[in-house]
C-alpha positions as CSV (number, residue, x, y, z in Angstrom):
1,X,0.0,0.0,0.0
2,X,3.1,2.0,1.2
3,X,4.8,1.9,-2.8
4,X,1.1,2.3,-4.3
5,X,1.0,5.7,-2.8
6,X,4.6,7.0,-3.8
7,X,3.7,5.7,-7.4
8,X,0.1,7.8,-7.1
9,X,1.8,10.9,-6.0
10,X,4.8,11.1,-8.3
11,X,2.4,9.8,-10.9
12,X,-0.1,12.6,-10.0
13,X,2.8,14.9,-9.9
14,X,4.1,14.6,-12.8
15,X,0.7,14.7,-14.9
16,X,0.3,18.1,-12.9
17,X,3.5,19.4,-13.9
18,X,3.2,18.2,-17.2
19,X,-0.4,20.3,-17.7
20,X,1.0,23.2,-15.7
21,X,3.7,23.2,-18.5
22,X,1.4,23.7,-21.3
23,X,-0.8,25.6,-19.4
24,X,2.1,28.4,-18.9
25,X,3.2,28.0,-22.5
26,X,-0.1,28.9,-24.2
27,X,-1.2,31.6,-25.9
28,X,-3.0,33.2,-23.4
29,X,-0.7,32.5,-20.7
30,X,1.9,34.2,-22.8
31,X,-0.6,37.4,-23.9
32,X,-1.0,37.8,-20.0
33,X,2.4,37.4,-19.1
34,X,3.0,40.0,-21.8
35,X,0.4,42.2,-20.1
36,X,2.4,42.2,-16.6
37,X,5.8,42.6,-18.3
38,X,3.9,45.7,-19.9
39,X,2.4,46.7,-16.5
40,X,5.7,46.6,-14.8
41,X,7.4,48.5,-17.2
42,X,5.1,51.3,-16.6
43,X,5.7,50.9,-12.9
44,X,9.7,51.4,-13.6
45,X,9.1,54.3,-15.9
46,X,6.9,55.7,-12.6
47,X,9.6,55.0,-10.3
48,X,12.1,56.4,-12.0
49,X,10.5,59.7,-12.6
50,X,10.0,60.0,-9.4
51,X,13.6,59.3,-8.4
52,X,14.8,61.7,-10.9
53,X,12.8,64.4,-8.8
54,X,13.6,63.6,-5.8
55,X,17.4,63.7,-7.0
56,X,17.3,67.4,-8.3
57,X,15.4,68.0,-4.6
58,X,18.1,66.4,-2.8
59,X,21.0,68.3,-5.3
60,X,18.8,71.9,-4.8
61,X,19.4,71.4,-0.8
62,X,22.6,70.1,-0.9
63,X,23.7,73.6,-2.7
64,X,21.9,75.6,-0.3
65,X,23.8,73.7,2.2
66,X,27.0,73.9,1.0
67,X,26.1,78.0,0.6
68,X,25.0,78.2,3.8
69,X,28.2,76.5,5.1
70,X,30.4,79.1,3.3
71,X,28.6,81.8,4.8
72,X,28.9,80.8,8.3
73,X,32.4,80.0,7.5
74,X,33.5,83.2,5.8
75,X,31.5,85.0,8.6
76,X,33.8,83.2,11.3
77,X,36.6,84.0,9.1
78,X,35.4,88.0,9.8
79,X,35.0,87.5,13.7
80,X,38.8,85.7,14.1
81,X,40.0,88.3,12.1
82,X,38.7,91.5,13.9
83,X,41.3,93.1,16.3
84,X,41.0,92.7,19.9
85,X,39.6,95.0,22.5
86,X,42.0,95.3,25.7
């Protein structure tokens, strides 16, 4: 009874994966597989017009940061430089 089973499942099995297989490779399969590639590509297009923005963004603060770093900086450079009161 034990061997009669294994033989039923891998028989099963394998007449699945056998259907399964031409099931994926049909024509319809394949037009909605096309369909979700096409979907997907969309998505990336999305994506990456978004992470173009947000990359100007992030360059647009990192110059007002650097500016604002040279200010501070050349207006340190002013107060080290003024003469002392005794």
């Amino acid at each position: 009874m034990f061997q009669f089973k294994h033989l039923a499942l891998f028989a099963g099995g394998t007449l699945l994966g056998s259907a399964g297989f031409k099931l994926l490779a049909s024509k319809d399969a394949q037009k909605a597989y096309t369909h979700v590639t096409a979907a997907a590509l969309r998505c990336k297009d999305s994506v990456m017009t978004t992470v173009d923005k947000m990359q100007e963004a992030a360059g647009d603060i990192l110059a007002d940061a650097k500016e604002i770093n040279e200010k501070r900086a050349a207006a340190a450079e002013v107060v080290e430089d003024a003469p002392e009161e005794a």
